[in-house]
Backbone as CSV, one residue per row, in Angstrom:
resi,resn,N_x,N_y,N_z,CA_x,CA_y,CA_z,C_x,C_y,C_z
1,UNK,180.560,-68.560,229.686,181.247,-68.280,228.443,182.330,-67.212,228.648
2,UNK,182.348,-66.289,229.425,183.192,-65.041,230.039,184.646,-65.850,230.563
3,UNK,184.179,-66.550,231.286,185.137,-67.152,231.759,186.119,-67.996,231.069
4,UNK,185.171,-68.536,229.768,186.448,-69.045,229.182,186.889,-68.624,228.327
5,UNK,186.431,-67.443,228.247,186.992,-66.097,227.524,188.671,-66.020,227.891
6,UNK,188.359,-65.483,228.924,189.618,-64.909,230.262,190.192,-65.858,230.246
7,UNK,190.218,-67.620,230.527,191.376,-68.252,231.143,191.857,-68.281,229.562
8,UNK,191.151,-68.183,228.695,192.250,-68.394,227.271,193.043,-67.451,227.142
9,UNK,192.361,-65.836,227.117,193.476,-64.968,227.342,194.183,-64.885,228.688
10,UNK,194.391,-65.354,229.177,195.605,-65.627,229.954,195.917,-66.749,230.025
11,UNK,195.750,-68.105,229.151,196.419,-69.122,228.658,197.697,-68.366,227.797
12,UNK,196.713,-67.588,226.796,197.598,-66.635,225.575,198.638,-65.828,226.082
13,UNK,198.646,-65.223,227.453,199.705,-64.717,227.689,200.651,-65.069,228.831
14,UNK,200.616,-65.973,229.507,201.578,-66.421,230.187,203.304,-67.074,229.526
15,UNK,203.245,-67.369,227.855,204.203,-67.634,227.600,204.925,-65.968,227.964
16,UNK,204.556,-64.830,226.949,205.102,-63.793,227.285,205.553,-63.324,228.964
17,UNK,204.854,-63.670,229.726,205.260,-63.283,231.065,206.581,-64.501,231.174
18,UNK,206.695,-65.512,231.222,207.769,-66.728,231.377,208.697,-65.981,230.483
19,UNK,208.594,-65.622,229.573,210.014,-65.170,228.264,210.542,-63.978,229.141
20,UNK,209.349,-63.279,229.616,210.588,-61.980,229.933,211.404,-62.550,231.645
21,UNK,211.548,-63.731,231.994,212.849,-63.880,232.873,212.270,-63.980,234.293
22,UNK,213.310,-63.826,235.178,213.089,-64.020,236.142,212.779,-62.866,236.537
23,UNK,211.912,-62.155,237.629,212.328,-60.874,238.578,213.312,-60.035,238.478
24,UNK,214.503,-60.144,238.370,215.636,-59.866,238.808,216.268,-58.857,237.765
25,UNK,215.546,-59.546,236.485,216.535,-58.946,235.468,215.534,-57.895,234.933
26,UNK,216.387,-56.865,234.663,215.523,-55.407,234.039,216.509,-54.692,233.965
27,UNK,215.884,-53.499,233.492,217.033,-52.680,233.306,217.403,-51.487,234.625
28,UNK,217.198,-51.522,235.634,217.481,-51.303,236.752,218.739,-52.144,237.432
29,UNK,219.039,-53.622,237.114,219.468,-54.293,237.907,220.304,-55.125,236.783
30,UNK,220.269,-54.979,235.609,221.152,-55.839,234.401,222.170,-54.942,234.146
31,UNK,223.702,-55.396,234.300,224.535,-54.529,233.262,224.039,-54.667,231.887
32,UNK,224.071,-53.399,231.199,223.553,-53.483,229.825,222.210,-53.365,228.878
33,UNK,221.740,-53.461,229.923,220.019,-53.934,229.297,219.602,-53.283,228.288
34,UNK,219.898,-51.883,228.414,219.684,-50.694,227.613,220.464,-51.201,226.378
35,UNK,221.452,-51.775,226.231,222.214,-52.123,225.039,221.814,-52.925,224.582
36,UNK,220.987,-54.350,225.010,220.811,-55.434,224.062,219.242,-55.214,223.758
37,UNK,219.574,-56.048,222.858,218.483,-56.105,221.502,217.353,-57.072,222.999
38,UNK,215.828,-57.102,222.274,215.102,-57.927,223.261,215.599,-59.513,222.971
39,UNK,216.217,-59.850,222.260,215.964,-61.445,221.992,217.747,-61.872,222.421
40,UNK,218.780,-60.705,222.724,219.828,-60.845,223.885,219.220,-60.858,225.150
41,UNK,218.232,-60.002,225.834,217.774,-60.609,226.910,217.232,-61.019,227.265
42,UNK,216.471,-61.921,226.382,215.542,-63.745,226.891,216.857,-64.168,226.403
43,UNK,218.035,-64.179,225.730,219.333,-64.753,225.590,220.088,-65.153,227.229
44,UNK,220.056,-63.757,227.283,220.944,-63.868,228.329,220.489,-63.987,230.018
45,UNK,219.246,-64.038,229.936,218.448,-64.015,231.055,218.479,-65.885,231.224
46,UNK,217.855,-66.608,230.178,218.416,-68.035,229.664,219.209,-68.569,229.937
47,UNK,220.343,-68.188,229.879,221.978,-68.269,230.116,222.440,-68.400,231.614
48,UNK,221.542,-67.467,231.886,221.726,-67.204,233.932,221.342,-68.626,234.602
49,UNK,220.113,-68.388,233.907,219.218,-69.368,234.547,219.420,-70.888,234.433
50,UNK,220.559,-71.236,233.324,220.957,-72.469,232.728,222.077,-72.969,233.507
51,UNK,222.898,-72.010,234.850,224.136,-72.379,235.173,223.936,-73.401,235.879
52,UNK,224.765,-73.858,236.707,225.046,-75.060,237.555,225.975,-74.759,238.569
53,UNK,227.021,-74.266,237.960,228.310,-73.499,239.064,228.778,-72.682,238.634
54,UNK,228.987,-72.330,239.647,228.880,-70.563,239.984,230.663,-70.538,238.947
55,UNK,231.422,-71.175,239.062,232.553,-70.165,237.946,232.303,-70.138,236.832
56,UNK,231.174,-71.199,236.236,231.208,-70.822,235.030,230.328,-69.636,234.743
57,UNK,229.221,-69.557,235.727,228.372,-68.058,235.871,229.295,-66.550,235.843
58,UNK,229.912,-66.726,236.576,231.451,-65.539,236.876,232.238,-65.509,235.627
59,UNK,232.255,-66.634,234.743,233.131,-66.430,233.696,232.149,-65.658,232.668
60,UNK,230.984,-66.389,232.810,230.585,-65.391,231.707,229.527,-63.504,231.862
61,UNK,229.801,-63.786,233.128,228.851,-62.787,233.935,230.065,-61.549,233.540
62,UNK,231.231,-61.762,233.731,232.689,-61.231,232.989,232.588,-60.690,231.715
63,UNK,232.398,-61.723,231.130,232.154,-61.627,229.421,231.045,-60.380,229.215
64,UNK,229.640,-60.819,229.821,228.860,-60.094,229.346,229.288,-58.114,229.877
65,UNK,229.790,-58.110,231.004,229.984,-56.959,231.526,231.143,-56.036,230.243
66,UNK,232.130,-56.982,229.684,233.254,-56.237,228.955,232.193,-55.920,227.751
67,UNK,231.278,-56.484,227.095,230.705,-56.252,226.210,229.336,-55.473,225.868
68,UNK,229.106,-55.243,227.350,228.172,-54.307,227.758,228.445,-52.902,227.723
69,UNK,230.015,-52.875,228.400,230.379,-51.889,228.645,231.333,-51.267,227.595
70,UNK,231.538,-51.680,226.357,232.054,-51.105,224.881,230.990,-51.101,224.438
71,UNK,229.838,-51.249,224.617,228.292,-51.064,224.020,228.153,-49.423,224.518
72,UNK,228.236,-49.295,225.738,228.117,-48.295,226.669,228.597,-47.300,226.407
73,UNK,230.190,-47.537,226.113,231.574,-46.490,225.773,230.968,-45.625,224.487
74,UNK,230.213,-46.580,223.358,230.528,-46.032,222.177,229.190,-44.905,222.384
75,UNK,228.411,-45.370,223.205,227.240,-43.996,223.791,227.679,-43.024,224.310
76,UNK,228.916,-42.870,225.261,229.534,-42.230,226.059,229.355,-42.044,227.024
77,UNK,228.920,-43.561,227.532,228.281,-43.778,229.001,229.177,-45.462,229.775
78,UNK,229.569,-44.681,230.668,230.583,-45.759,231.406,229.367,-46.283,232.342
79,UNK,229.649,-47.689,232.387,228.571,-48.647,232.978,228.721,-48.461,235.063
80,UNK,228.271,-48.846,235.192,228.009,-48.744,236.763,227.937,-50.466,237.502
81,UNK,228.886,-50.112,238.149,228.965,-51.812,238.525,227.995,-52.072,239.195
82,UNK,227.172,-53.472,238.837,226.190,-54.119,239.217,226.228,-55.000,240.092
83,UNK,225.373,-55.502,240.526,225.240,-56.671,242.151,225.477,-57.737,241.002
84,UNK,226.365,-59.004,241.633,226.378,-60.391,241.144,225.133,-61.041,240.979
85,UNK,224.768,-61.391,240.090,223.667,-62.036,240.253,224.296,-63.709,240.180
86,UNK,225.603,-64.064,240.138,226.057,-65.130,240.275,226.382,-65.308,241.596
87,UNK,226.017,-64.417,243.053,226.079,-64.255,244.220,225.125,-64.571,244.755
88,UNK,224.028,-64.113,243.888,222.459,-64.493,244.146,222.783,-66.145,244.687
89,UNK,222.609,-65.821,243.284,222.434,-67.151,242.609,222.896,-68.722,243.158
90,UNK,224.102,-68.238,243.936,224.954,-69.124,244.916,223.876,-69.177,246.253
91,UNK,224.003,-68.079,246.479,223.231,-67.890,247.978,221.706,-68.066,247.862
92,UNK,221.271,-68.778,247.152,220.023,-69.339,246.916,219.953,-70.375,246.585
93,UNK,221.337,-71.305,246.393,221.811,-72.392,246.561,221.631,-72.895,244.966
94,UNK,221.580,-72.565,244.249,220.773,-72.834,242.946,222.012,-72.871,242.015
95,UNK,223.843,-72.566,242.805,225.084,-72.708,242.132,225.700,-73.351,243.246
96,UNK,226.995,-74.554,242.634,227.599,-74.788,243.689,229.183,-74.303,243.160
C-alpha cells in the first residue's frame, strides 16, 4: 500500500518537474529570468525547445535579449551577455 502511495505522488509530480524546462534554463544561465513572470518562462523555455533552425532561434533569442534587457535598465541593472543557447542547440544537432 506504501508503495502505491509514492508512485502516485510522484505520478503527481512529474508534470511540475517537465514544466520547469530543460536543464539549461535558470536563472544562472537565462538572459532575464529574474525579469519574467513564471508562466514567461515555461513560455519561453517552450519556445526554445519548439525551434527547428537555428535563424529563427537567433531571431528571436535577439528579441528576447532587447526585452530582457529594458526589463533590466528600468532596475538599473545592465544585463550580462549570455552563452547562445541557439549554439547549443545547433551543436547538439537538434537546429539546422
Amino acid at each position: 500500500m506504501r508503495a502505491r502511495h509514492v508512485l502516485s505522488g510522484l505520478c503527481l509530480c512529474l508534470p511540475l518537474v517537465a514544466a520547469a524546462g530543460p536543464w539549461r534554463a535558470g536563472p544562472d544561465n537565462s538572459a532575464g529570468w529574474r525579469w519574467m513572470t513564471p508562466a514567461e518562462r515555461v513560455e519561453h523555455q517552450r519556445r526554445l525547445r519548439g525551434f527547428t533552425r537555428y535563424d529563427d532561434c537567433v531571431a528571436y533569442q535577439r528579441e528576447h535579449h532587447v526585452l530582457m534587457g529594458e526589463r533590466a535598465r528600468r532596475d538599473g541593472v545592465e544585463l550580462k551577455p549570455h552563452r547562445s543557447v541557439c549554439d547549443e542547440l545547433r551543436a547538439e544537432g537538434r537546429l539546422r
